[in-house]
PDB file as gemmi writes it, atoms N, CA and C in Angstrom:
CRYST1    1.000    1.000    1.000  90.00  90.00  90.00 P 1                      
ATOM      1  N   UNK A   1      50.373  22.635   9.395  1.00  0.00           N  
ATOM      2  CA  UNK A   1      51.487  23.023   8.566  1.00  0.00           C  
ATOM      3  C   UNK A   1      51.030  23.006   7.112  1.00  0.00           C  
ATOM      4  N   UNK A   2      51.340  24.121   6.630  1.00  0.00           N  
ATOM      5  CA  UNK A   2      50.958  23.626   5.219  1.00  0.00           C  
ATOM      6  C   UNK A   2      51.981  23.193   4.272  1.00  0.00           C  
ATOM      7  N   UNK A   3      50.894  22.571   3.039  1.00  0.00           N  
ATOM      8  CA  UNK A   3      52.173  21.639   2.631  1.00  0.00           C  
ATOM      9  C   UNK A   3      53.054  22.565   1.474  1.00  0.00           C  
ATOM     10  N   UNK A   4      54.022  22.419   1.061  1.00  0.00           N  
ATOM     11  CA  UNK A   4      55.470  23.299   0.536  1.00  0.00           C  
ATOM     12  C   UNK A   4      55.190  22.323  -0.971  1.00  0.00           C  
ATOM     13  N   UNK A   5      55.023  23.961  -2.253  1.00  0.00           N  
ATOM     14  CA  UNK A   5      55.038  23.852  -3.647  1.00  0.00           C  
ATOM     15  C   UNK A   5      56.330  22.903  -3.997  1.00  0.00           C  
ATOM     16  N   UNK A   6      55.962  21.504  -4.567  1.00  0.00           N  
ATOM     17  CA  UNK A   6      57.382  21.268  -5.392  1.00  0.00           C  
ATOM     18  C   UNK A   6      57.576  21.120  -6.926  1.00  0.00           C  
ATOM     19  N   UNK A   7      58.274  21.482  -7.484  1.00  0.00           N  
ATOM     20  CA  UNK A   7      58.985  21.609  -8.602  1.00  0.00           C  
ATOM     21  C   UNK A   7      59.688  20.936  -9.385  1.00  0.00           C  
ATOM     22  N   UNK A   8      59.155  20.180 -10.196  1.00  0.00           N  
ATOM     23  CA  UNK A   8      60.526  19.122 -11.024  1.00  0.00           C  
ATOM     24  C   UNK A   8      60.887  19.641 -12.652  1.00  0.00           C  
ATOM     25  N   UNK A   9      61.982  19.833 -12.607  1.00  0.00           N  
ATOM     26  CA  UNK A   9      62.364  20.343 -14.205  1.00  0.00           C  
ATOM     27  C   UNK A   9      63.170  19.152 -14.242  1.00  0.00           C  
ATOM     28  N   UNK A  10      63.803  18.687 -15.124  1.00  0.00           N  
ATOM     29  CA  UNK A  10      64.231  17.596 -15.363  1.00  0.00           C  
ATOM     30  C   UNK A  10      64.810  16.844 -14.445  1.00  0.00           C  
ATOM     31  N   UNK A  11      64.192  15.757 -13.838  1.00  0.00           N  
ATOM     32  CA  UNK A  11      64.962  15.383 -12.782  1.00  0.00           C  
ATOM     33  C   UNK A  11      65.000  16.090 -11.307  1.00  0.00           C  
ATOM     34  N   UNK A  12      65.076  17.494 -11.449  1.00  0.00           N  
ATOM     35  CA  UNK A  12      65.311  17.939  -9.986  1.00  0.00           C  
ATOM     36  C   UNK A  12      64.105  18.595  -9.544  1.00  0.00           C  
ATOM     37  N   UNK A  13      63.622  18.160  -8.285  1.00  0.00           N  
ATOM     38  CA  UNK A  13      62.809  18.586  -7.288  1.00  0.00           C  
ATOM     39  C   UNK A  13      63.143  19.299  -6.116  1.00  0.00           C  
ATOM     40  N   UNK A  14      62.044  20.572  -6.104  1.00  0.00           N  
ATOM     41  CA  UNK A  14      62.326  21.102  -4.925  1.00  0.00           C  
ATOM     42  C   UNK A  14      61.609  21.863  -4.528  1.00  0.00           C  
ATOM     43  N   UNK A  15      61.813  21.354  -3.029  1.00  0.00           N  
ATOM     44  CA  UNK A  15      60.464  21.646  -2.018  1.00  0.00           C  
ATOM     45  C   UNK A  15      60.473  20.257  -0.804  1.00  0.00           C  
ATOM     46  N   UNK A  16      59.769  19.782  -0.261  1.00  0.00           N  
ATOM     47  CA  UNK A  16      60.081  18.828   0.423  1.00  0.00           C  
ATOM     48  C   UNK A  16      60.448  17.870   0.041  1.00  0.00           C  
ATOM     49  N   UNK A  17      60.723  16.671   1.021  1.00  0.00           N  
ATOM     50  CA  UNK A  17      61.566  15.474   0.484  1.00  0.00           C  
ATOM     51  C   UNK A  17      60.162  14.744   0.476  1.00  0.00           C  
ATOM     52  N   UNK A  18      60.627  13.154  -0.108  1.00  0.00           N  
ATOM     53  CA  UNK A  18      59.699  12.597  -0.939  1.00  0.00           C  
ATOM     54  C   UNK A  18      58.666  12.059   0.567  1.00  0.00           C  
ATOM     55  N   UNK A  19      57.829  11.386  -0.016  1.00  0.00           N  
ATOM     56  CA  UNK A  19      57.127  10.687   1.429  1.00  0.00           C  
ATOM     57  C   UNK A  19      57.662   9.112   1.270  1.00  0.00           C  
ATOM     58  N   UNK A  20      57.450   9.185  -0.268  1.00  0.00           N  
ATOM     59  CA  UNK A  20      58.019   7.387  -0.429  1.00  0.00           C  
ATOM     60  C   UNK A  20      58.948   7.297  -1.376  1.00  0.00           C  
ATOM     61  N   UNK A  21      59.696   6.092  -1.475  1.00  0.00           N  
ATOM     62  CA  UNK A  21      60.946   6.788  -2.712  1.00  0.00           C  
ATOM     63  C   UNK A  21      60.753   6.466  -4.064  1.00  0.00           C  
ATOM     64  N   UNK A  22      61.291   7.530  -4.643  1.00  0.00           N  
ATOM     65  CA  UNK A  22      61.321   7.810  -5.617  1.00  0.00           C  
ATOM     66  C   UNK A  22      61.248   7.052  -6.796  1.00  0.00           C  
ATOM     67  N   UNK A  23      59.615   6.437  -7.595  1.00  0.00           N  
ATOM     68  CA  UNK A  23      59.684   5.887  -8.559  1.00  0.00           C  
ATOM     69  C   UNK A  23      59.595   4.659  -8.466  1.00  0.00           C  
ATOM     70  N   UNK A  24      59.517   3.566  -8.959  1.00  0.00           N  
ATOM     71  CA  UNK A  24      58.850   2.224  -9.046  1.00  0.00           C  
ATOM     72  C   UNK A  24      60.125   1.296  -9.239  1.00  0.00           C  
ATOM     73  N   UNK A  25      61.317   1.630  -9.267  1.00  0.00           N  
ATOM     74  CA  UNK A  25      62.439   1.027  -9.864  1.00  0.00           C  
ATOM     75  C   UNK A  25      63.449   0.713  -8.511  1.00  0.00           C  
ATOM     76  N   UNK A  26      63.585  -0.410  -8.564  1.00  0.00           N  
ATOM     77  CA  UNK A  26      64.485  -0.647  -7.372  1.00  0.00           C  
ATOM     78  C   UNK A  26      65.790  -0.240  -7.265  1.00  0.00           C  
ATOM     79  N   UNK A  27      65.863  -0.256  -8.681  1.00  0.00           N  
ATOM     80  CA  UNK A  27      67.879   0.044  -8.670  1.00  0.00           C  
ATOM     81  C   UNK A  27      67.979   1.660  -8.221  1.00  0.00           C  
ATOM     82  N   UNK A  28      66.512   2.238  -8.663  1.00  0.00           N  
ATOM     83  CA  UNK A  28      66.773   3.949  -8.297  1.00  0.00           C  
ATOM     84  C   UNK A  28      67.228   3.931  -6.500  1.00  0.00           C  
ATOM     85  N   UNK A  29      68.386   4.900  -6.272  1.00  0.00           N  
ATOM     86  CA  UNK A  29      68.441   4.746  -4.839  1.00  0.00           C  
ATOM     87  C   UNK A  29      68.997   5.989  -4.279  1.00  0.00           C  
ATOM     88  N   UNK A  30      69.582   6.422  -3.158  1.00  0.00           N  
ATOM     89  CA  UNK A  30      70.175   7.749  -2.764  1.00  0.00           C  
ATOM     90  C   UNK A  30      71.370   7.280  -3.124  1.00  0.00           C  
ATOM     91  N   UNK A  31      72.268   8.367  -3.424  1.00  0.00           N  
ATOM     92  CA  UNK A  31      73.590   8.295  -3.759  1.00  0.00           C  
ATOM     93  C   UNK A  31      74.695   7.436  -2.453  1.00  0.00           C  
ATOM     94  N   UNK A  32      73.818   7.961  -1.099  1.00  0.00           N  
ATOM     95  CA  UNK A  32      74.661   7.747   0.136  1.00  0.00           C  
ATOM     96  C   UNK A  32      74.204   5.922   0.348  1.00  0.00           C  
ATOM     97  N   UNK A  33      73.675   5.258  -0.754  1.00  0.00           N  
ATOM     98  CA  UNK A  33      73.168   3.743  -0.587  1.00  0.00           C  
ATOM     99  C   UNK A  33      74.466   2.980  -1.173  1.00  0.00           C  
ATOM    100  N   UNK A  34      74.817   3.507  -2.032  1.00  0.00           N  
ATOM    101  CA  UNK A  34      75.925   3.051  -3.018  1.00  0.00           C  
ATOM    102  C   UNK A  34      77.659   2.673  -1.946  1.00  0.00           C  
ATOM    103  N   UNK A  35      78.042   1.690  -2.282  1.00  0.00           N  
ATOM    104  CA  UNK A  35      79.488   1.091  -1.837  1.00  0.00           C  
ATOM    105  C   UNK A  35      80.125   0.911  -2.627  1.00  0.00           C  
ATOM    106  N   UNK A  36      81.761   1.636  -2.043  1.00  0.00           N  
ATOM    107  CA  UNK A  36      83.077   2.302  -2.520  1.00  0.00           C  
ATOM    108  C   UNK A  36      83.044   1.037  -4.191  1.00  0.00           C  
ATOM    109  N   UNK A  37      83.093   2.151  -4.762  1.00  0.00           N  
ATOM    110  CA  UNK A  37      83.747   1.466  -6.269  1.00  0.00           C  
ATOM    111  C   UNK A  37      81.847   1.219  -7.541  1.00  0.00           C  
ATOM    112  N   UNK A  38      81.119   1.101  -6.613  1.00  0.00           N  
ATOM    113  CA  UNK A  38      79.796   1.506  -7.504  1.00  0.00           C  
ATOM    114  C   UNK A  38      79.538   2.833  -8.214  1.00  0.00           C  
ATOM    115  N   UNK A  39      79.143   2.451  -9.153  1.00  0.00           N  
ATOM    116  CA  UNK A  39      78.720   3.489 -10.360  1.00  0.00           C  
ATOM    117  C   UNK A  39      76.929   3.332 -10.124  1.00  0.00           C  
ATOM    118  N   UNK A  40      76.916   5.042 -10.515  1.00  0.00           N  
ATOM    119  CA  UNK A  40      75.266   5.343 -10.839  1.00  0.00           C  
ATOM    120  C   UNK A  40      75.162   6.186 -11.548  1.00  0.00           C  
ATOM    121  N   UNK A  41      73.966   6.490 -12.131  1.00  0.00           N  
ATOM    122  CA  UNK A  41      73.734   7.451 -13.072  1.00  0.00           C  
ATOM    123  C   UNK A  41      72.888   8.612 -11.794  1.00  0.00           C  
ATOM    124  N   UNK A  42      72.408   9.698 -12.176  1.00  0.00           N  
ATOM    125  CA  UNK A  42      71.787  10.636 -11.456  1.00  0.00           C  
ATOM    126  C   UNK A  42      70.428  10.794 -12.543  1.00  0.00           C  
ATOM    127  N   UNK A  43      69.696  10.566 -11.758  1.00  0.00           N  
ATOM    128  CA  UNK A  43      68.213  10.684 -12.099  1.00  0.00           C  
ATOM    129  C   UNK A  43      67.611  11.716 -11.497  1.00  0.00           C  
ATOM    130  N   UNK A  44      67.567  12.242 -10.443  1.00  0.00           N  
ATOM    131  CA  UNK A  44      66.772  13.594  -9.622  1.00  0.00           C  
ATOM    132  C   UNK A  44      67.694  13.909  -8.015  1.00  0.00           C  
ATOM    133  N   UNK A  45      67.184  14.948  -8.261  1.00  0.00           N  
ATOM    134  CA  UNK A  45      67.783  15.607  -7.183  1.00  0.00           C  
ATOM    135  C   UNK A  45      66.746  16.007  -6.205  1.00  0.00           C  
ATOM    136  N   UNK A  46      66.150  16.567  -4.815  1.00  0.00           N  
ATOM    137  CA  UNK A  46      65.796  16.873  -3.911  1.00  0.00           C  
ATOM    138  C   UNK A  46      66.414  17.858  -3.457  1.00  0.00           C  
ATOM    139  N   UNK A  47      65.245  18.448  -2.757  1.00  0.00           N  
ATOM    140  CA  UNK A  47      65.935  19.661  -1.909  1.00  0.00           C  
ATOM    141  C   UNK A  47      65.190  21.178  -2.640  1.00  0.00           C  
ATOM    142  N   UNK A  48      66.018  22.099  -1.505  1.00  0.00           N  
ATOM    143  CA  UNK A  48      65.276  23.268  -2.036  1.00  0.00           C  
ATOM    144  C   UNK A  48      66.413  23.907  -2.531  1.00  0.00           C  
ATOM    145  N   UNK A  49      66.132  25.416  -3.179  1.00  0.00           N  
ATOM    146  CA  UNK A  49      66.699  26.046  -4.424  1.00  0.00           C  
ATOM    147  C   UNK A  49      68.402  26.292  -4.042  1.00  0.00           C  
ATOM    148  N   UNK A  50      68.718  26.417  -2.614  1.00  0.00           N  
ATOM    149  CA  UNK A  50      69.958  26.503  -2.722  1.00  0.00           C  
ATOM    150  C   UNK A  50      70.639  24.962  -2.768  1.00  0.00           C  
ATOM    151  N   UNK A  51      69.699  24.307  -2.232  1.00  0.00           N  
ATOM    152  CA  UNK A  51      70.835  22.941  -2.137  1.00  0.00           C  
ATOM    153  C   UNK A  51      70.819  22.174  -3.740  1.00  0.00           C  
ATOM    154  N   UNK A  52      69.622  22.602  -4.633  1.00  0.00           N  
ATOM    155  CA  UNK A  52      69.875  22.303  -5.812  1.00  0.00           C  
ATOM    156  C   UNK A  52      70.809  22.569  -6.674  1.00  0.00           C  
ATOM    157  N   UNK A  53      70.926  24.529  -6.167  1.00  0.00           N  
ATOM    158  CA  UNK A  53      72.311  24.785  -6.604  1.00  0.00           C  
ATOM    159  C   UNK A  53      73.765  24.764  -6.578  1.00  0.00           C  
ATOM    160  N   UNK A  54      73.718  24.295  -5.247  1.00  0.00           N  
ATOM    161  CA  UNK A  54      75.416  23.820  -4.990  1.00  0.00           C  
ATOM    162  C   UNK A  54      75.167  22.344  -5.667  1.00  0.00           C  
ATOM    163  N   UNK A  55      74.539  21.110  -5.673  1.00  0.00           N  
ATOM    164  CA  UNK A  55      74.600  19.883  -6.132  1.00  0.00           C  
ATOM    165  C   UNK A  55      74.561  20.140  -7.832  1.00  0.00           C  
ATOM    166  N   UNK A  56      74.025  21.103  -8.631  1.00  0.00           N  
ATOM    167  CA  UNK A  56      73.980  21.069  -9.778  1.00  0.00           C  
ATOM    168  C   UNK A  56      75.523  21.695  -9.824  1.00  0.00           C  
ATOM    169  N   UNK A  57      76.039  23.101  -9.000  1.00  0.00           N  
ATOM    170  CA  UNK A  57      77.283  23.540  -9.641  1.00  0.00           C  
ATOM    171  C   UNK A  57      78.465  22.462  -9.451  1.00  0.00           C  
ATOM    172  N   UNK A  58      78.016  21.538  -8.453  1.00  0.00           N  
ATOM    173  CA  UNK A  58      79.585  20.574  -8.487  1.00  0.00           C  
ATOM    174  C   UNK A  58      79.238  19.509  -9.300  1.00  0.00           C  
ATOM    175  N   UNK A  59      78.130  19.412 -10.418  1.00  0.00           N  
ATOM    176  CA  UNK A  59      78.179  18.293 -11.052  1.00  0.00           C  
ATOM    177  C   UNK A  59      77.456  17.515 -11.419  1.00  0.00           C  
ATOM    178  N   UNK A  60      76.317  17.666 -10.200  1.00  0.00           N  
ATOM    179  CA  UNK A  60      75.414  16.236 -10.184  1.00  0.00           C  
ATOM    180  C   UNK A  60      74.115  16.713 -11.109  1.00  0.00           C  
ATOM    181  N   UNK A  61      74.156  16.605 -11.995  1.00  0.00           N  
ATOM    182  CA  UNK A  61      72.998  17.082 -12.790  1.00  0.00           C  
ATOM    183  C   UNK A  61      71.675  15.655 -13.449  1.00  0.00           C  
ATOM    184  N   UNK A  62      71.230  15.835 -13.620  1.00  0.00           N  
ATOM    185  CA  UNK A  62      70.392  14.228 -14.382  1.00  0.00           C  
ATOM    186  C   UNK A  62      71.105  13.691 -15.392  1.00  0.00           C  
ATOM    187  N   UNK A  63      71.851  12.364 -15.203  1.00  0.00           N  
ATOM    188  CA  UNK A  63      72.423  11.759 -16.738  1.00  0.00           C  
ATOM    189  C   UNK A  63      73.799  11.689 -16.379  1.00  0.00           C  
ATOM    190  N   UNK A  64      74.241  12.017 -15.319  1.00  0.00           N  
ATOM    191  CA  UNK A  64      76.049  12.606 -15.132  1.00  0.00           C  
ATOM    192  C   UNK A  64      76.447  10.998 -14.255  1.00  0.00           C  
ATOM    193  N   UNK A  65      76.887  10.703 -14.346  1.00  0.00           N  
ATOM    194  CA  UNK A  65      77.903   9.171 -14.041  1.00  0.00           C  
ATOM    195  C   UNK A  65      78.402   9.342 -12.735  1.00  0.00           C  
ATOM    196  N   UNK A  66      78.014   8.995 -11.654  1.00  0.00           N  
ATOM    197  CA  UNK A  66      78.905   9.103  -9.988  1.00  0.00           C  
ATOM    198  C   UNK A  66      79.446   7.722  -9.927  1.00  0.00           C  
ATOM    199  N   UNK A  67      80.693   7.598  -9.779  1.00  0.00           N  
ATOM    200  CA  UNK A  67      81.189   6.890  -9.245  1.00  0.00           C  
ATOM    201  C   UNK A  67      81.516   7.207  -7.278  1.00  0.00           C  
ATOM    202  N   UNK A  68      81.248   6.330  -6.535  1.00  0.00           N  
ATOM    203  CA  UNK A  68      81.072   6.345  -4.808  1.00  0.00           C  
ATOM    204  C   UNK A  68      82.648   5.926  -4.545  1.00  0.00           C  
ATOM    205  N   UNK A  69      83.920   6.910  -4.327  1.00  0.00           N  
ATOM    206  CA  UNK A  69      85.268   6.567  -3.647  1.00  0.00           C  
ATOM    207  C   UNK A  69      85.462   6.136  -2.505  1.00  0.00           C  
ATOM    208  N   UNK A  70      84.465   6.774  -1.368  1.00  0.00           N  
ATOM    209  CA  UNK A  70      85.058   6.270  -0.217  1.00  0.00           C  
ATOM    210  C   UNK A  70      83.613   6.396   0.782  1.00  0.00           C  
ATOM    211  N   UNK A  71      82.598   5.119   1.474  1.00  0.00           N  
ATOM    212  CA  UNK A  71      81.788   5.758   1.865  1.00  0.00           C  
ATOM    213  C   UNK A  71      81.941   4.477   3.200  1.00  0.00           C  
ATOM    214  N   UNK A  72      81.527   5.128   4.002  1.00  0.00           N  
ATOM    215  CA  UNK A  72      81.892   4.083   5.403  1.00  0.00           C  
ATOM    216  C   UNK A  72      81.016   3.821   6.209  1.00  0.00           C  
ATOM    217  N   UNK A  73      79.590   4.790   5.605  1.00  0.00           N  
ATOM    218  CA  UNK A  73      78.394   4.296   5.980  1.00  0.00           C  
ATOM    219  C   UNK A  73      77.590   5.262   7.069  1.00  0.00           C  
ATOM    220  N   UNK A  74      79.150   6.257   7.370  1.00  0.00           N  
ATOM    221  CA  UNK A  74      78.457   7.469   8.087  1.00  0.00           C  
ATOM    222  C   UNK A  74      79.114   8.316   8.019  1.00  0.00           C  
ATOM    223  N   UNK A  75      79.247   9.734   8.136  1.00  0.00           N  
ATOM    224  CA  UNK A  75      80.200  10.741   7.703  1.00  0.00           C  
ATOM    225  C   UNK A  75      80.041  11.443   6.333  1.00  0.00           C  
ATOM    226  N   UNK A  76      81.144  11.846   5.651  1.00  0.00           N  
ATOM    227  CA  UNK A  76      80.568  12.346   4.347  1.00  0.00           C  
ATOM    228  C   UNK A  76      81.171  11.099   3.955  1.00  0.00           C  
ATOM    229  N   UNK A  77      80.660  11.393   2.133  1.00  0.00           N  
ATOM    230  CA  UNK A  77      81.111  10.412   1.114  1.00  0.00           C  
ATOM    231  C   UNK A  77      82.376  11.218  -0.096  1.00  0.00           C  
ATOM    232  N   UNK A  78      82.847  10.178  -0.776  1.00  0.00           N  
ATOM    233  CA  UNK A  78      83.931  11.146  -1.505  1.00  0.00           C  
ATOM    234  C   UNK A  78      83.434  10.401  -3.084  1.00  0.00           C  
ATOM    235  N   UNK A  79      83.140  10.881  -3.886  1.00  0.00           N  
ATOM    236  CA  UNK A  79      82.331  10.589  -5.242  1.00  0.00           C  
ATOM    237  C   UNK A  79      83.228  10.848  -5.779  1.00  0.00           C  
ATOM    238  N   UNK A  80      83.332  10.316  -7.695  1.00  0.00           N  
ATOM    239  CA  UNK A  80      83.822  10.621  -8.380  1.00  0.00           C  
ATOM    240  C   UNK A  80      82.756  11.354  -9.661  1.00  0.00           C  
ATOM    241  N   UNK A  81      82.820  12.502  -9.844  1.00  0.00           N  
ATOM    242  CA  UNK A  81      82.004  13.004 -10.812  1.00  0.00           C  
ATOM    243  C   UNK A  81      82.655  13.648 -11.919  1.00  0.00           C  
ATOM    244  N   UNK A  82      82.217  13.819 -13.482  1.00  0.00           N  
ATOM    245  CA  UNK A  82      83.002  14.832 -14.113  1.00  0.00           C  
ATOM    246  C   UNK A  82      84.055  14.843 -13.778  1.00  0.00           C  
ATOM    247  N   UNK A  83      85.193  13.454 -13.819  1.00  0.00           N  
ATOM    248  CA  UNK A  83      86.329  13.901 -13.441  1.00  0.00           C  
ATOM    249  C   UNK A  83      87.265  14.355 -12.662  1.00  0.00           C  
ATOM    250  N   UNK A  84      86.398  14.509 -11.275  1.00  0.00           N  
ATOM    251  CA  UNK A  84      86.331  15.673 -10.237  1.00  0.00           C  
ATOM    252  C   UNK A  84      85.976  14.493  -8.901  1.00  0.00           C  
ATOM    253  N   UNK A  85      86.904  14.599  -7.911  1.00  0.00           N  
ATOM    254  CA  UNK A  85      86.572  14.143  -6.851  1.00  0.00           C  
ATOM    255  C   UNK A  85      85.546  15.150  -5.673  1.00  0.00           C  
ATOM    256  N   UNK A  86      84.628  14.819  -5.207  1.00  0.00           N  
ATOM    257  CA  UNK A  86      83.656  15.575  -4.644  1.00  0.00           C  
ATOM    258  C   UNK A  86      83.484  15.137  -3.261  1.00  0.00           C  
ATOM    259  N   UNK A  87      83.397  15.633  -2.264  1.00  0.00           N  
ATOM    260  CA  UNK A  87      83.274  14.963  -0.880  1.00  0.00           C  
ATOM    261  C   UNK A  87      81.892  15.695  -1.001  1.00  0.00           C  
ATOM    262  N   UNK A  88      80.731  15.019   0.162  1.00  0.00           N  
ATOM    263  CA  UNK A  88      79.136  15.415   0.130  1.00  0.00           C  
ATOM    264  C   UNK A  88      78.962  14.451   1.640  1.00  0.00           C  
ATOM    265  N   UNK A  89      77.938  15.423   2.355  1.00  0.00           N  
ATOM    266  CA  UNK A  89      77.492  15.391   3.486  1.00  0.00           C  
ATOM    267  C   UNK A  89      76.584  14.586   3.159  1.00  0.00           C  
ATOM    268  N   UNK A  90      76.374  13.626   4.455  1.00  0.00           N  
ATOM    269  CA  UNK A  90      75.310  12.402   4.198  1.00  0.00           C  
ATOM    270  C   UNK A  90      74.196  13.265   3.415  1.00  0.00           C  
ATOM    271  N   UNK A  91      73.718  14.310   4.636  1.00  0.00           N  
ATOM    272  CA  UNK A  91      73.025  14.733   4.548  1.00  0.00           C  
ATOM    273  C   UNK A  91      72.156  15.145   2.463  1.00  0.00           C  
ATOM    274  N   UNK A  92      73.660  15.590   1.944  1.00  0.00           N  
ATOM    275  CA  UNK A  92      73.022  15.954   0.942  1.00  0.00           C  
ATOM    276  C   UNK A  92      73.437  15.240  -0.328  1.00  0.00           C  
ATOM    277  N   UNK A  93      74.190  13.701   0.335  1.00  0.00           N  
ATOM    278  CA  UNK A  93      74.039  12.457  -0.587  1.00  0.00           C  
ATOM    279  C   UNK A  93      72.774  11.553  -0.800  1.00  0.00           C  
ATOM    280  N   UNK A  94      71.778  11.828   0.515  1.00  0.00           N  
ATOM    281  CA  UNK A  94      70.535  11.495   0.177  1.00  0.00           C  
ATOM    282  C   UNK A  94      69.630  12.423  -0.505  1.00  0.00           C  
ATOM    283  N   UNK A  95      69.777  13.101  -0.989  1.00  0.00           N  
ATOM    284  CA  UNK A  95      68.627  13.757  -1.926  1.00  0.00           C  
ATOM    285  C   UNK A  95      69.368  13.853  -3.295  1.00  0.00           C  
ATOM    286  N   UNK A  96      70.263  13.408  -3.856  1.00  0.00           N  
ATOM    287  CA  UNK A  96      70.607  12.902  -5.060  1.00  0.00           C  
ATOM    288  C   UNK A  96      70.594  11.296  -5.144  1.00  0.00           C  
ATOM    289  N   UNK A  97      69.270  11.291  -5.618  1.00  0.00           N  
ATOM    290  CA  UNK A  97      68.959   9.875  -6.219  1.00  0.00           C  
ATOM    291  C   UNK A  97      69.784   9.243  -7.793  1.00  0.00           C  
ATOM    292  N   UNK A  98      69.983   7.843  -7.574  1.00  0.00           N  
ATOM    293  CA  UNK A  98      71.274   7.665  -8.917  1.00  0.00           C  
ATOM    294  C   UNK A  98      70.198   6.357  -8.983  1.00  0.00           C  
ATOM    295  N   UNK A  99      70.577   6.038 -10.591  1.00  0.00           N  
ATOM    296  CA  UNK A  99      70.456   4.771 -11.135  1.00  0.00           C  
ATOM    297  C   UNK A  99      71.234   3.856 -10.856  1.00  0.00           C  
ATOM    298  N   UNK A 100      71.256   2.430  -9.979  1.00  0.00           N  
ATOM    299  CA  UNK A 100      72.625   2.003 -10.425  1.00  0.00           C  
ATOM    300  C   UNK A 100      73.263   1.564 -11.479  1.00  0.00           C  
ATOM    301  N   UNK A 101      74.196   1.195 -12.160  1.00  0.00           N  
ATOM    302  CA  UNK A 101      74.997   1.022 -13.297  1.00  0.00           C  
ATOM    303  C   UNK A 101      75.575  -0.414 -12.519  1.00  0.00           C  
ATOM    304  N   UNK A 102      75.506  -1.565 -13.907  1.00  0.00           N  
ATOM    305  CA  UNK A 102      76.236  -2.478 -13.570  1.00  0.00           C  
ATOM    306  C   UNK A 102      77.415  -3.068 -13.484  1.00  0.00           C  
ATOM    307  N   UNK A 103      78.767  -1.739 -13.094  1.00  0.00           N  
ATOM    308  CA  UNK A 103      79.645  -1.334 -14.122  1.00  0.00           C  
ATOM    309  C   UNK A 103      80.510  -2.095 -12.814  1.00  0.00           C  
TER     310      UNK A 103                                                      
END                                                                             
């Protein structure tokens, strides 16, 4: 198999997912790690060009504040972003990596 070009412009990558996670910092984590009422910041995104673009058009950009509303550990999650309540498939709550916030 060969291996797939990836791409990082600020924060967001895309092309395959990581092999190990992301960065040296423990608090960095997937969005879908976070429990109901935690805050994170968004540091990078994953994925390829369309899934970058639906996660950038609802919000999640590098620097943008998620608050986690409702997550139960399987299913989707319901975030608070921009103001904006967002529901997100496990699936594509793990490739938005967040800072946590000690908020």
């Amino acid at each position: 198999m060969a291996s797939q070009e990836v791409n990082t412009v600020m924060g967001i990558k895309s092309g395959s997912q990581w092999s190990s996670s992301p960065g040296t910092n423990a608090r960095i984590v997937s969005l879908s790690a976070l429990r109901a009422g935690e805050h994170g910041e968004v540091v990078e995104l994953a994925g390829g060009r369309g899934m970058l673009s639906r996660l950038t058009a609802l919000g999640f950009t590098p620097g943008a504040d998620v608050m986690v509303v409702q997550n139960y550990g399987r299913g989707p999650l319901i975030t608070r972003v921009r103001d904006a309540r967002i529901a997100l498939g496990r699936g594509e709550a793990d490739r938005v990596y967040v800072r946590r916030s000690p908020r």
